[in-house]
Structure formats: structure tokens, C-alpha cells
C-alpha positions in Angstrom: -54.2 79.8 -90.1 -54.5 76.3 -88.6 -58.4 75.1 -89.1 -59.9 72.5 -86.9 -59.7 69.8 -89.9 -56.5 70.3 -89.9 -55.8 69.5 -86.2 -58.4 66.7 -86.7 -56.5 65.5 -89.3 -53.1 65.3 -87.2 -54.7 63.6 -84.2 -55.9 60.9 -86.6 -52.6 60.7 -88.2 -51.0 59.6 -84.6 -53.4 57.1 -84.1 -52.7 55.8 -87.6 -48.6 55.8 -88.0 -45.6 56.7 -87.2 -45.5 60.3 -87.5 -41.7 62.0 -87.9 -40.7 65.3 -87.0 -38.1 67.8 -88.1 -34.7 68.0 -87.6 -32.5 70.7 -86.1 -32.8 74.0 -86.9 -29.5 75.6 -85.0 -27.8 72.8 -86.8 -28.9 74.4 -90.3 -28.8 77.8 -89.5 -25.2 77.7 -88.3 -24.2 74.7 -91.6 -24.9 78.3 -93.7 -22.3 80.3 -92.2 -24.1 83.7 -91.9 -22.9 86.7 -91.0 -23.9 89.5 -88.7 -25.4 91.5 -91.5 -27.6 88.5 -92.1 -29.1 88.9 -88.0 -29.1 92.3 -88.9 -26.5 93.9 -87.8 -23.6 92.5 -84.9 -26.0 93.2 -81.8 -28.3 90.7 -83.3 -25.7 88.3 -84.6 -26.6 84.7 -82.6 -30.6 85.2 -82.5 -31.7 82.7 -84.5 -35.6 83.7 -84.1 -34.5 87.5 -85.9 -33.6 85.6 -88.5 -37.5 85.5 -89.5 -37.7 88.9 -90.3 -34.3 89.6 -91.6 -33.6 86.2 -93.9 -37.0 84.8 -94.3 -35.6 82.9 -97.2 -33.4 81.6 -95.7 -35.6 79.8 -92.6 -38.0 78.6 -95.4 -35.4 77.2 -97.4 -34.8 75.2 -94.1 -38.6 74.1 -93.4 -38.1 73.2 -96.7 -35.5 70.8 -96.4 -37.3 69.0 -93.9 -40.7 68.6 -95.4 -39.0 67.4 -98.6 -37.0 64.6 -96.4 -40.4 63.4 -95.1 -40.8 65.0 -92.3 -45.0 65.0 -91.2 -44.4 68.1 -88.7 -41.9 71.0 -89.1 -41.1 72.7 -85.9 -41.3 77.2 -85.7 -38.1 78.6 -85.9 -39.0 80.4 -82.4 -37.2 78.4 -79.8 -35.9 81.2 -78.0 -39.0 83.5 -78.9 -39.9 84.5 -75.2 -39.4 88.4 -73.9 -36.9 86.5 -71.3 -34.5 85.7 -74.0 -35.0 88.0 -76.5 -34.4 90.5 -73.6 -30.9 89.7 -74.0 -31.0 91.4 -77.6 -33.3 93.9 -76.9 -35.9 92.6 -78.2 -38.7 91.3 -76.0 -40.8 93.9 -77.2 -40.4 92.3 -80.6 -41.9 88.8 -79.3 -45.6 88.3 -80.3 -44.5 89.6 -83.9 -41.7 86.9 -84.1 -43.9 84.5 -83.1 -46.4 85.2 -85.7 -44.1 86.3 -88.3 -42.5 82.7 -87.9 -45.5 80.9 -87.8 -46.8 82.2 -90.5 -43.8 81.7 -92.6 -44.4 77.8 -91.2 -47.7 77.6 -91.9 -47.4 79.0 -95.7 -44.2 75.9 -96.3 -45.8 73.6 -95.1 -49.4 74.3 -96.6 -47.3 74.5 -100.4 -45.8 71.3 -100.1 -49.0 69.1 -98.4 -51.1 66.8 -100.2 -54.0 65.0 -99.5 -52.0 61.8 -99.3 -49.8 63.3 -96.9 -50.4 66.4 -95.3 -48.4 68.3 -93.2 -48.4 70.2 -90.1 -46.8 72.9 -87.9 -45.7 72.9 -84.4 -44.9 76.1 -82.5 -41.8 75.2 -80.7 -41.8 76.9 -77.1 -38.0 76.4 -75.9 -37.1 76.5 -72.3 -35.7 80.2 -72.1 -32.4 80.4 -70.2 -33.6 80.4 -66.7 -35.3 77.5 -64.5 -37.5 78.3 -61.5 -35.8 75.5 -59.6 -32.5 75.6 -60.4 -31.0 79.0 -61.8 -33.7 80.7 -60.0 -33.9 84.6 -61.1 -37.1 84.2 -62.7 -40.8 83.6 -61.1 -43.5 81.7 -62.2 -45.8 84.5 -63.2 -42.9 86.2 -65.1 -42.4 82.8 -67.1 -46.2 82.6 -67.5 -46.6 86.0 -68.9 -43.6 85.7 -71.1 -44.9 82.3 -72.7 -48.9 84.0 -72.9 -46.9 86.6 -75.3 -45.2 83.5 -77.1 -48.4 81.3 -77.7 -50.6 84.0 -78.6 -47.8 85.3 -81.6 -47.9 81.5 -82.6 -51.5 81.2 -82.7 -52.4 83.6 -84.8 -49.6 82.5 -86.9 -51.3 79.8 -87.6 -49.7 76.5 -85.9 -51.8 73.6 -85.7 -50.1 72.7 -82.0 -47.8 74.2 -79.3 -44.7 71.9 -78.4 -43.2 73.0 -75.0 -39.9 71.2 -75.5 -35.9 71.1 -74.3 -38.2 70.9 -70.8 -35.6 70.8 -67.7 -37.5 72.0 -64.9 -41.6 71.0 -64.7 -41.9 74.4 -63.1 -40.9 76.1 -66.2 -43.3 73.8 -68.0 -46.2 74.7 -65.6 -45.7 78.4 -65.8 -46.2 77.4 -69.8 -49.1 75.8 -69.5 -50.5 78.9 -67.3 -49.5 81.0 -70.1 -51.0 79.3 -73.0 -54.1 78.5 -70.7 -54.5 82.4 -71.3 -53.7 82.7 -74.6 -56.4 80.9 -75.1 -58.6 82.5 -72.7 -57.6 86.2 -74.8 -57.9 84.2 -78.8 -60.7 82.6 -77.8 -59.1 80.1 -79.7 -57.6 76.5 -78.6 -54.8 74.3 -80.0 -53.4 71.0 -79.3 -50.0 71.1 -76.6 -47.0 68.8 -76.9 -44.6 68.4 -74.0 -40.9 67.0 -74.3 -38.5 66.5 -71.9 -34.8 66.5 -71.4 -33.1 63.9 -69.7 -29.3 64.7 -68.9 -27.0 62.2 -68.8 -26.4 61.9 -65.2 -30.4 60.2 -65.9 -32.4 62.7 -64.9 -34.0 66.1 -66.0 -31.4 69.0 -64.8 -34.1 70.0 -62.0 -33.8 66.7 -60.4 -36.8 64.6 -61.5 -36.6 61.4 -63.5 -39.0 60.2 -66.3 -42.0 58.6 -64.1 -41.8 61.8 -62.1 -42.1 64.1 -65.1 -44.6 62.2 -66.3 -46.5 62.3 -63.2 -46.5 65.6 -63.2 -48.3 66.6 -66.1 -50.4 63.9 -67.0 -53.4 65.4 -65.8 -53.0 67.4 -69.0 -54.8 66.4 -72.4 -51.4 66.2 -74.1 -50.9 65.9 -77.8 -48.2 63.6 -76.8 -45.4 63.7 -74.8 -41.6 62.7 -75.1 -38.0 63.2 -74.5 -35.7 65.2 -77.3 -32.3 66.6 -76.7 -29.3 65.8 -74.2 -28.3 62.7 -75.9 -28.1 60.5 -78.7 -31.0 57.8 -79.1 -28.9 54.9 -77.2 -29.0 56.6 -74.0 -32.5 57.6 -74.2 -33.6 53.4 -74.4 -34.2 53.1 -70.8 -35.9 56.4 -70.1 -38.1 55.8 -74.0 -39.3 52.5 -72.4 -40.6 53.7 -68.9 -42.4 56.3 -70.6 -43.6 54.1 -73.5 -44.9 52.1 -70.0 -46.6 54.5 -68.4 -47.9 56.9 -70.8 -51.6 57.3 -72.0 -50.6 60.3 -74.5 -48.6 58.9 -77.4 -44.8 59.4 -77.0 -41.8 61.4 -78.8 -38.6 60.4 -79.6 -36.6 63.6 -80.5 -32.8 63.0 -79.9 -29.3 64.7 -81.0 -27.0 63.3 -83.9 -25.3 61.7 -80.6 -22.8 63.4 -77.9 -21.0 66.4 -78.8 -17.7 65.9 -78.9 -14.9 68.6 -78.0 -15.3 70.9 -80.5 -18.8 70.9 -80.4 -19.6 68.4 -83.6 -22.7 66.1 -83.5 -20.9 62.4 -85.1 -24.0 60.1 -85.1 -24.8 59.1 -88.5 -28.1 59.0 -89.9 -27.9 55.2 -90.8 -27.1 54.6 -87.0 -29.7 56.8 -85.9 -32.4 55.7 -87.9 -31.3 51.8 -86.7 -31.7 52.9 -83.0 -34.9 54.9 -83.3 -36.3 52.2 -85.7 -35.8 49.4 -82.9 -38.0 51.6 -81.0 -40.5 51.6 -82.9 -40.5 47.7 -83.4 -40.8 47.4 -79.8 -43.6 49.8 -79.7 -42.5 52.2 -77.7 -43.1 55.1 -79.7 -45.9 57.3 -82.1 -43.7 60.1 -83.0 -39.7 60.4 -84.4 -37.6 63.0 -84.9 -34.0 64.8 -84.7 -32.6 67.3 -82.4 -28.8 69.0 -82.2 -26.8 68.1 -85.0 -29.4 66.4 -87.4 -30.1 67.3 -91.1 -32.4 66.5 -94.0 -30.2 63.2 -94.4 -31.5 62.3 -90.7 -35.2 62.8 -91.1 -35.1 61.1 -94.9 -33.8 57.9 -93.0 -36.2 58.3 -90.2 -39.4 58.5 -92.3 -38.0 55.7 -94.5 -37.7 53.5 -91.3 -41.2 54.8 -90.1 -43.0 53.6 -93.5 -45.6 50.5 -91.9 -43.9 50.3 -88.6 -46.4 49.5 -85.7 -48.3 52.5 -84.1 -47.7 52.3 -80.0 -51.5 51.8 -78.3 -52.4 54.1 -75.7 -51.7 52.7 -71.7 -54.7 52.8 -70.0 -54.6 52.6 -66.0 -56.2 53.4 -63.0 -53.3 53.8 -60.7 -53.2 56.1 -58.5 -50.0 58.2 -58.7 -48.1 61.6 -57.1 -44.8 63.1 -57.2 -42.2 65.4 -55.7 -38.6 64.5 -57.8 -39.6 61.0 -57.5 -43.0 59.8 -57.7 -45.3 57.6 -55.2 -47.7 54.8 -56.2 -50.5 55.0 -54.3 -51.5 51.4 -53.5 -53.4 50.6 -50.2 -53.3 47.1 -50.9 -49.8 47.3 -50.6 -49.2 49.2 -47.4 -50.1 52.6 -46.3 -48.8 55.8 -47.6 -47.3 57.3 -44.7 -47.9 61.1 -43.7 -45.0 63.2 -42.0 -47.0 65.7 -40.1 -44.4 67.2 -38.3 -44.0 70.6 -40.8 -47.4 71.4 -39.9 -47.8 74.6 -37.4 -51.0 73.1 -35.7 -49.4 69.7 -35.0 -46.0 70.1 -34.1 -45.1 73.3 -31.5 -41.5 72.6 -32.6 -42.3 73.5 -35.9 -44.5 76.1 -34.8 -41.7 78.2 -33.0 -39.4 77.8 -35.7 -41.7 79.5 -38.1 -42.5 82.3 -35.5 -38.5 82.7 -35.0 -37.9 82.6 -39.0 -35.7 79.7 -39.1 -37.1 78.3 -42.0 -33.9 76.5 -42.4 -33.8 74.8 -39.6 -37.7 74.1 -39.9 -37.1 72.6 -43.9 -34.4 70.5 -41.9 -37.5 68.7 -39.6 -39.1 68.1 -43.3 -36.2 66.6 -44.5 -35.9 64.4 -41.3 -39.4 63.1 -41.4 -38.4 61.4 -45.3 -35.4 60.0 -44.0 -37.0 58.2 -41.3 -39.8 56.9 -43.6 -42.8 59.1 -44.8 -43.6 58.6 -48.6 -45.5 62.3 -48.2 -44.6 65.5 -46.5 -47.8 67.2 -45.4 -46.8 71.2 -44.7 -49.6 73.4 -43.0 -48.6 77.2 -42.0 -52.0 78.5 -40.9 -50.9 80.3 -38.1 -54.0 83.3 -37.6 -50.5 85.3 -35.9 -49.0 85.3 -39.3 -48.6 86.1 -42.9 -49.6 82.1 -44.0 -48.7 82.7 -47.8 -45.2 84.6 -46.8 -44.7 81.9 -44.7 -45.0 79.3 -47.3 -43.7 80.8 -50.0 -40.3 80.9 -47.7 -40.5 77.3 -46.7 -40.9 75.9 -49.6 -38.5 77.4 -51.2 -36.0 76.1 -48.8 -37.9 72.5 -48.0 -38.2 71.4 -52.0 -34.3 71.1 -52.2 -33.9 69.0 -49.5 -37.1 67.1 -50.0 -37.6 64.4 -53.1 -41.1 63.5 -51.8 -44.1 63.9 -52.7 -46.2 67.6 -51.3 -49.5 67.5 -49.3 -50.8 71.3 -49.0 -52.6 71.8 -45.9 -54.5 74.8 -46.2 -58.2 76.1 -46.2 -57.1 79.6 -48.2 -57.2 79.0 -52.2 -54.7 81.8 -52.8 -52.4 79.7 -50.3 -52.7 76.5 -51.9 -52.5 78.2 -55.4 -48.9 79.6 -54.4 -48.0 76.6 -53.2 -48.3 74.8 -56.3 -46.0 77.1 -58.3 -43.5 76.2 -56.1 -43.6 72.7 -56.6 -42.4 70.7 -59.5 -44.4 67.8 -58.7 -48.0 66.4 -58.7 -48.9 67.3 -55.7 -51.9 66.6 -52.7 -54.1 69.3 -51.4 -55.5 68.7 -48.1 -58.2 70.3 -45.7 -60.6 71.0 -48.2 -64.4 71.6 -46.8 -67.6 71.7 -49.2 -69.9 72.9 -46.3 -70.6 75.9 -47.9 -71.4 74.3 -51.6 -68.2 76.5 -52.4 -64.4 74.6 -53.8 -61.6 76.6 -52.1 -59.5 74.3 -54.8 -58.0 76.4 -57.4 -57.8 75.2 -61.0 -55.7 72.2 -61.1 -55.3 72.1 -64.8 -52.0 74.1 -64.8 -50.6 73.1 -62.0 -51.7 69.9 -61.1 -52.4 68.1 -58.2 -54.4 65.8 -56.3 -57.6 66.7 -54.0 -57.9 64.1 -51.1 -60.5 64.3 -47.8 -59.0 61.9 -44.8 -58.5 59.2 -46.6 -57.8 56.0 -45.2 -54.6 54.8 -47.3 -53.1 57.4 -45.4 -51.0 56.7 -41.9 -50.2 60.4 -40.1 -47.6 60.8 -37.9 
């Protein structure tokens, strides 16, 4: 299992150099041509994760491969190892013994082939799944939380020295990850490192709407590992979105792309030479701690890569106090600048508009006074549904749903009930403001933030309502 020296060991090692990554492991497993007796039979053929238990030798020969390239960090061959995907083979029952089974087999690689000079390490890679809160919907946030509890826990006791929640597309799905490993944690007793990379589409933002700064925003009030971007694209396109982050970011930062675009048939053409040239004038500009490959790289890749790493600089930490919060786009708070301005008209005590919508159930209509509000100028949408006449969490679980896709602003909850506010917050990809909060009684009605994150604020005065 993974022992606190060793996790010790790896958070030096970031601080120290440029750490590399592994490559793809689709990319391998399909490059051997196996057949549905290999998955174990044609029900299983295309699960990847089964592949643990039925062709172990196969996976380590693969983890192999990489660590002998010079990779520092080999990723679990678990991508896909939630009950929400393994559901489609009949198999979510199977998911904590994946997870550990896959781990373990990690852990036991990786340990044979690490010396003191250079040691290696294992991430538990936590994929997506193939459902998004915000986009494909047909998922919740507590079914995505329990599902990745199952995952983290199986990976834990696997022995992985950190959990990598990566391929991210939607920072609900990441939250509802972070609440799950939260209580993995809470049943081990037992903490390790988290990771967190994005996926930026080309179109330039992450498929749920949100753009680098905004992702960011929302989860830096996590103690990350590191964060970063892998997937989507080769390393070219990713300059742009690599140097904001590089700008912003206090956690070190990940560069993880594909071999490239796909081209029609599905083939990954960047070379490894090319990629390593690209990545490696990232690293001379300092953007980045950590390298690696994605869709469509091999050994060849990660050899190149971790030649290019040897003595390049090691990117410094940003430290700032700027105050920031985000919807899909992000807000700097600045009241030097101007003030942020409020839109108060979603709020069922201010505006009797609003109020009789809610009452009538035209939440449509009522998300449509929200969307107004942004258009004609507030940098924050502040939603209150208190009404002692109705159900308030109903009513904003229906609102919100509506109101977030018409809405790229940032949230301000207005709410005295913790289970309210707590709702709210796993309905919104952002970092968000909670509002109304009263210490009279010595008690926080705040929920845990660490999760979810947000903002507490009591009537401050960079803020103008109207």
C-alpha cells in the first residue's frame, strides 16, 4: 500500500522537477488486438478495467512499458471503474474489487521497478463516467458521489499514492468526486493526495461551458496535488489555455495531451519528436510541473518527454490574494475597480414579480428575469426562494435547473436554511457566494464548503444591489 513517505516523497519530487506521467492506456490495450475471450467472453469485450482480472499480464506489461520509458507516475488502468459505467456491462457490483485489484497490480509495477534515485508512483485515475450533471443530465449528484466513494475506496486500499480525477468536462461531475472521496476517507480513515485535470474542447472551452479561469476558480479552494488539462487535443492547441492556468494557479500544473487530432479513421498522427518539442517549450517558459500523454501516445512518447524533462525549470507556485468567483465565466472581485453589481430581482422577498411567478410555477419565465438582470449589467445573480408558503428547496432545485443554462454569471445563495444552501451548491458548477448568513446564535448554518465550494460574504460593501 501507499505509506506516507511515499506521498512525501512525491510532493517533494514536484517541487524539485519536472515530473512526467504515463501515456495512454486505450491506446495500448487496443495496439494488442485482443479478442473477446481476452475481456472474458463477448459481453465483456470493450471494458478495458475487466481486463485486470482477466489479462493481468497483459495491463502490467503495459505499466511496464511506461515506467521503463521514464515515466515518474503510472496511471490505474480504472478509468471507467465507476458502478455508472460498469453498469453498462453488468458489472457495477464488481467496482470496489476492480479498483483494488488494479491498484494493486499498479502498486506492485511500479514498487519492482523504483529506485532510490528515482522512485516511482501511482495514480488512481477516476475518469469522467459517461454522463455530465450539466449537460447529458440523467445522473444526480449524489448518484455520482456514491458511485466515485465505491471507486476511491477500491483504489485506496489498492494502494495508490494519489487520486487523479481527470478527462473532467463538467465541474459538477468533479464536485460530486470530491464529495465522494471526501467519504472514502471519512470510512478508510485514511487520506491521499487529489489531482484534478480538465478537458478543454476545441471550440475552447470545457464541454459544460466553462473556460480555464472558471474551472480553476472553481476548485481552488481544494488542496490539489496539482491541476491541469489532458485530453481533447494535441499540445498546440492547449498553449493558450496551459498559459492562463500556468498564470493563475497556486497548485502546480499538468500538461496531459493526445498524440494530436484524430483524424477520420480515428488515428492519433502527432509524432513523439513533435510532441516532446511543444510540451518542452512549455516547460522552458515555465508553465508547467508535470507532462504526460493522453489518446494515441506510446512508450516512444513518454521516452521523449522525460528526455526533454531532464534539468528543465520547475514552474513556482502563484501566490495571490485576489478575490475571485465563478458561474461559466469567472468574476474578479476588485472594489478598487468598480463595484460588483448584485441583480436582486430573482429574489421572492424583493421582487413580487418574481414572487408570483414562483407561486404560479413558471420557473421559466422566472429564469428568464435572471437572465435579463445579466444582460442589462449585474456581474452576480443573487436568487432567494424563502417563501414560508412554500417548499423553498423544491423551489430551488427547479430554478436552478432552469436559470444555470441561461445564466454564465456568477451565484449568490440567499438563504438562512443549510440544507437549502447545500442543494444549491450541487447545482452549480461554479464558485459560488452564500448570502444571509447570521452567527447570533454562535451556530454556522454554512455547510461544508470543501466539496463544493463557495464563498461566505455578510453585506459587504463592494457590492451594489439592485
Amino acid at each position: 500500500m501507499s505509506t506516507i513517505s511515499n506521498i512525501n516523497e512525491l510532493k517533494s519530487a514536484l517541487g524539485k522537477r519536472l515530473l512526467v506521467i504515463d501515456g495512454a492506456m486505450g491506446t495500448a490495450i487496443q495496439n494488442r488486438n485482443l479478442g473477446p475471450d481476452d475481456f472474458g467472453g463477448p459481453e465483456y469485450e470493450g471494458c478495458n478495467e475487466y481486463l485486470t482480472v482477466t489479462r493481468p499480464t497483459v495491463i502490467e506489461d503495459i505499466h511496464r512499458s511506461y515506467l521503463e520509458a521514464g515515466a515518474d507516475i503510472i496511471e490505474t488502468n480504472t478509468f471507467g471503474s465507476t458502478p455508472v459505467v460498469l453498469a453498462e456491462y453488468d458489472l457495477a457490483q464488481e467496482a470496489r474489487r476492480l479498483n483494488r485489484e488494479a491498484a494493486s497490480l499498479a502498486r506492485r509495477t511500479a514498487d519492482d521497478i523504483s529506485t532510490p534515485g528515482k522512485p516511482r508512483f501511482v495514480a488512481g485515475s477516476m475518469g469522467p463516467t459517461t454522463k455530465t450533471i450539466s449537460v447529458t443530465g440523467g445522473i444526480t449528484f449524489e448518484e455520482l458521489a456514491d458511485g466515485y466513494h465505491i471507486q476511491a475506496a477500491g483504489l485506496i486500499e489498492g494502494g495508490v499514492d494519489l487520486l487523479l480525477l481527470e478527462t473532467s468536462q463538467d465541474t459538477l461531475n468533479v464536485k460530486a468526486g470530491l464529495e465522494g472521496i471526501d467519504r472514502a476517507f471519512v470510512e478508510l480513515c485514511q487520506e491521499v493526495p487529489v489531482a484534478i485535470q480538465g478537458t478543454v474542447e476545441p471550440m475552447g472551452t470545457l464541454l459544460a461551458g466553462q473556460d480555464v479561469e472558471a474551472f480553476y476558480t472553481s476548485l481552488s479552494h481544494r488542496d490539489l496535488l496539482w491541476i491541469g488539462l489532458n485530453c481533447a487535443t494535441g499540445p498546440s492547441f492547449m498553449t493558450d489555455h496551459i498559459r492562463t492556468l500556468a498564470s493563475l494557479s497556486k497548485f502546480p500544473v499538468a500538461c496531459v495531451p493526445n498524440a494530436g487530432m484524430p483524424d477520420e479513421n480515428g488515428n492519433y498522427n502527432e509524432t513523439p519528436e513533435a510532441m516532446a518539442d511543444t510540451v518542452g517549450r512549455f516547460a522552458e517558459s515555465g508553465w508547467v510541473n508535470l507532462v504526460g500523454g493522453c489518446c494515441g501516445t506510446v512508450p516512444k512518447h513518454i521516452e521523449l518527454l522525460a528526455d526533454m524533462a531532464t534539468g528543465k525549470p520547475v514552474r513556482p507556485g502563484i501566490v495571490s490574494d485576489e478575490t475571485r468567483v465563478s458561474g461559466i465565466e469567472t468574476l474578479l472581485v476588485d472594489d478598487e475597480v468598480r463595484p460588483a453589481i448584485v441583480g436582486e430581482r430573482t429574489n421572492v422577498l424583493g421582487s413580487r414579480r418574481f414572487r408570483r411567478l414562483i407561486a404560479e410555477g413558471s420557473f421559466e419565465e422566472a429564469a428568464e428575469i435572471g437572465r435579463r438582470q445579466v444582460r442589462n449589467g449585474a456581474h452576480i445573480l443573487d436568487v432567494c426562494l424563502q417563501d414560508p408558503d412554500r417548499d423553498e428547496a423544491s423551489d430551488v432545485s427547479d430554478f436552478l435547473d432552469l436559470v444555470t443554462k441561461k445564466v454564465k454569471a456568477p451565484f449568490m445563495i440567499d438563504s438562512t436554511d443549510s440544507t437549502v444552501i447545500e442543494l444549491a451548491l450541487t447545482k452549480l458548477q461554479g464558485k459560488s457566494i452564500i448570502n444571509s448568513i447570521n452567527l447570533e446564535d454562535g451556530k454556522s448554518p454554512v455547510p461544508d464548503r470543501s466539496t463544493t465550494g463557495s464563498s461566505v460574504w455578510s453585506s459587504p460593501s463592494c457590492w451594489l444591489h439592485r
